[in-house]
C-alpha positions, 0 to 999 in steps of 0.5 A, a space after each residue: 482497586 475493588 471491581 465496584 469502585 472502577 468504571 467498567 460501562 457494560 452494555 446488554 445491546 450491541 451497538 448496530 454500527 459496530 460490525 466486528 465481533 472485537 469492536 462489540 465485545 470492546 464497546 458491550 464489556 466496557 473498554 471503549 466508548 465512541 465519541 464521534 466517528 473514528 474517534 474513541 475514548 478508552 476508559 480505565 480497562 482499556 488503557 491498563 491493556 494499552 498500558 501494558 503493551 507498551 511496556 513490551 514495546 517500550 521494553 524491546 525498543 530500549 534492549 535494541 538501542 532505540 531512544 525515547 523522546 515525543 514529538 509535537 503532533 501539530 507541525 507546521 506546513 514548512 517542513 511537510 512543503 520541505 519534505 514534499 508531503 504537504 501537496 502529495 499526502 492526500 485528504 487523510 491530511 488534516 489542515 488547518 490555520 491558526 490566528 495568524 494564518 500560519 498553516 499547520 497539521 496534524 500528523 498521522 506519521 512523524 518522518 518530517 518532524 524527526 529530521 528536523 532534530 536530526 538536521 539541528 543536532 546530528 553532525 558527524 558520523 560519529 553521532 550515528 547510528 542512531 534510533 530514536 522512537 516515541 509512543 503517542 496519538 495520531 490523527 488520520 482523517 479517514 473517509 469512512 472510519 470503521 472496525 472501531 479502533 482498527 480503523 479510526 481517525 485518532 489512534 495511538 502508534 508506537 513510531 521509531 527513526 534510525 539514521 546511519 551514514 550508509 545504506 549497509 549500516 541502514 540495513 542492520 538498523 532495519 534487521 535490528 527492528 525486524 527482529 524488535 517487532 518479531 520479539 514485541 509481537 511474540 511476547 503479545 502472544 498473537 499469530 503473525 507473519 512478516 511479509 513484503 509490502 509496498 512502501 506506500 506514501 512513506 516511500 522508500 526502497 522496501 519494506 514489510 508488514 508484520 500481519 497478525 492473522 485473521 479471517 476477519 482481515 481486511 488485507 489479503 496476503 499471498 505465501 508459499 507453504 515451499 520456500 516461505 516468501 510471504 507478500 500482501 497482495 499489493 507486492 505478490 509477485 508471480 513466476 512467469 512462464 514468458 518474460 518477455 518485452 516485445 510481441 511475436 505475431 503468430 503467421 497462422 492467426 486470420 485477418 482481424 474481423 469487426 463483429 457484432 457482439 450485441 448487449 455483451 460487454 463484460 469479459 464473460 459475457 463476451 466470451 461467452 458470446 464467442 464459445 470461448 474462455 475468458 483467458 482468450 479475451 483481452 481485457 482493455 482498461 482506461 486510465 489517467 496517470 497524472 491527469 493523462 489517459 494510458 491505456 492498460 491490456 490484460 489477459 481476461 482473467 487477470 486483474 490488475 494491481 494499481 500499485 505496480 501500474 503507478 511504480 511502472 508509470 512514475 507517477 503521483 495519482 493514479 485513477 481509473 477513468 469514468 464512463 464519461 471519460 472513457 467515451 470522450 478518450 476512446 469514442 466508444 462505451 466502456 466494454 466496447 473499447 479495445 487497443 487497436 487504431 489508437 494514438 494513446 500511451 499503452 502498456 500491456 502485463 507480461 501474460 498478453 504476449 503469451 496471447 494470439 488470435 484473441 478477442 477485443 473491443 473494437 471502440 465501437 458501440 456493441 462490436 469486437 474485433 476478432 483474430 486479433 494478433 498483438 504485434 501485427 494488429 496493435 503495438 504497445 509503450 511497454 510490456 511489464 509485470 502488471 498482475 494482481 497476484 492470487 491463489 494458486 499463482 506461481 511462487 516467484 522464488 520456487 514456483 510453488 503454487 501460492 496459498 491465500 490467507 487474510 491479516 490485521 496489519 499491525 506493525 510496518 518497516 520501511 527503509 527509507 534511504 534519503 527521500 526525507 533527509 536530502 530535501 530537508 538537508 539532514 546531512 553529516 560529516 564523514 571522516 573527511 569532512 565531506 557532507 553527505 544526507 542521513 540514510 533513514 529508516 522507520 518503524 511503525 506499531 499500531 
């Protein structure tokens, strides 16, 4: 088709919401046009460009074994109740009922309805492996959708399962399509990393982000240039000096000591106040585990991942309590608060051991406590690897210093083991005819 006789929409203006360069240029050069927040349309320029993406994908999907079919996008709220998704997925969650007051959604990833034809149709052992994968449009209802399609509320996503009667045949599904996503996004020509990830509310025992690089990345990745384990910074982990789960009280720290501190309530400031560094202050965070307040020691100049605090606690919400919360809990301002005589559940990252005769709080309104000694001056639930990791930190494999660099999540793997099929019972026969659940994967583009 002629240039005149196709629909190409330039603009001469940016739009003033869209912040990216990729977003303005797609919008100005006539690709996409918003229709509400989060939501686009593609016009005939973009779809031939999404068109011929999915050819690649669709081309190393089938050479890997994988079969296509389509699932419905609107499932009913029976089988997200099966699985455990429906009260636990969140707002993203779009919800809705029909004329008959039957609940229903739209699905932003599709592990419930997949083992629902794998509970229908697979049988034996015989029958697997198997991957079956589809290409269509999701919804997520994104509370603040933005970087136009990077981040909308209805996006197309290339979607794949793999079930096996074990989890060392899982293993090689899982290598298969790690190796598919590696040849997909090489033939596409982009930059990109493999790295460890978490597994988020998928679930699941592990999986990996495939991370195409970018400064204008909204993920921030953690590598090592020396043995090349490579995670997003919600998985980073850190080589550690002092492992250890109990505290050792120093004999030649002082007595503690109640001060007055003034208007010094954040860790510089604090410090500061005291002609000491912020690495010898202990940082004291509030939180509610499942409703529940925890309380969490750092070291001053850490930060903590939520992500590994919510694997340590087991627990399905995790969030930092308010102000209002934190008064009513500790009995004091957040920046006052601190470990010492209190009752609370308390769980302190690996590098507070390695601390002695430290600064803080004293839960009382503008003072700390000085010479405090963990073990002798407080006492923790448990000790763990509670760290943000960051630039310059210790490889965990090597101890090479760690370098920081940002990325576009574009593709997901995810072993998923049984936390779909047993609930939902999408169990086989072995050879002796003894029923055990599917070991499930799941592949995610886009």
């Amino acid at each position: 088709m002629r240039y005149t006789q196709m629909l190409i929409p330039t603009r001469k203006e940016t739009p003033v919401d869209a912040e990216l360069p990729s977003h303005q240029l797609m919008l100005r050069a006539g690709y996409i046009n918003q229709l509400t927040a989060g939501i686009y349309t593609l016009l005939p320029l973009a779809w031939r460009s999404v068109q011929k993406i999915a050819q690649i994908i669709r081309d190393e999907m089938n050479r890997s074994g994988a079969q296509e079919l389509l699932l419905p996008m609107v499932q009913p709220a029976e089988i997200w109740k099966q699985s455990g998704r429906w009260d636990h997925y969140g707002k993203e969650l779009l919800r809705f009922t029909d004329r008959k007051n039957q609940e229903y959604c739209l699905t932003p990833t599709h592990e419930e309805g997949i083992t629902d034809v794998a509970r229908q149709f697979i049988r034996s052992y015989k029958q697997m492996p198997i991957n079956m994968y589809q290409i269509q449009v999701k919804f997520r209802d994104e509370l603040r959708p933005r970087a136009g399609l990077m981040r909308g509320r209805e996006f197309m996503m290339k979607d794949a399962y793999s079930f096996d009667v074990s989890y060392e045949a899982a293993e090689k599904s899982y290598q298969s399509m790690y190796d598919a996503y590696c040849r997909i996004f090489k033939r596409c020509g982009l930059a990109f990393r493999a790295v460890e990830a978490d597994s988020g509310a998928i679930g699941g025992s592990h999986s990996h982000e495939f991370q195409v690089l970018a400064q204008t990345g909204e993920d921030r990745l953690l590598s090592c240039p020396k043995c090349g384990y490579a995670a997003n910074e919600e998985k980073a982990e850190v080589k550690r000096t002092i492992v250890k789960s109990t505290f050792t009280p120093s004999a030649n720290t002082p007595a503690m000591e109640k001060i007055y501190t003034g208007n010094a309530h954040s860790i510089d400031e604090v410090a500061e106040f005291l002609h000491d560094t912020p690495d010898h202050t202990l940082k004291t965070l509030v939180y509610l585990a499942d409703g529940k307040p925890v309380i969490i020691l750092m070291r001053g100049n850490d930060n903590l991942n939520e992500i590994k605090l919510q694997h340590v606690l087991d627990c399905e919400t995790l969030v930092m309590a308010s102000d209002a919360a934190i008064e009513e809990i500790m009995g004091s301002k957040p920046g006052s608060v601190g470990p010492c005589h209190i009752s609370i559940p308390t769980y302190a990252d690996f590098n507070v051991v390695d601390m002695h005769d430290v600064c803080c709080g004293a839960n009382e309104a503008d003072h700390h406590f000085i010479h405090v000694e963990p073990g002798r001056d407080f006492n923790v639930t448990k000790i763990d690897d509670l760290v943000l990791a960051k630039e310059g930190d210790a490889c965990p494999h090597c101890g090479a210093p760690l370098e920081a660099f940002r990325g576009i999540e574009v593709g997901h793997v995810f072993l998923l083991g049984t936390k779909y099929s047993q609930p939902m019972g999408a169990n086989y026969l072995d050879e002796a005819g003894n029923s055990h659940p599917c070991v499930m994967g799941c592949y995610g583009i886009g």
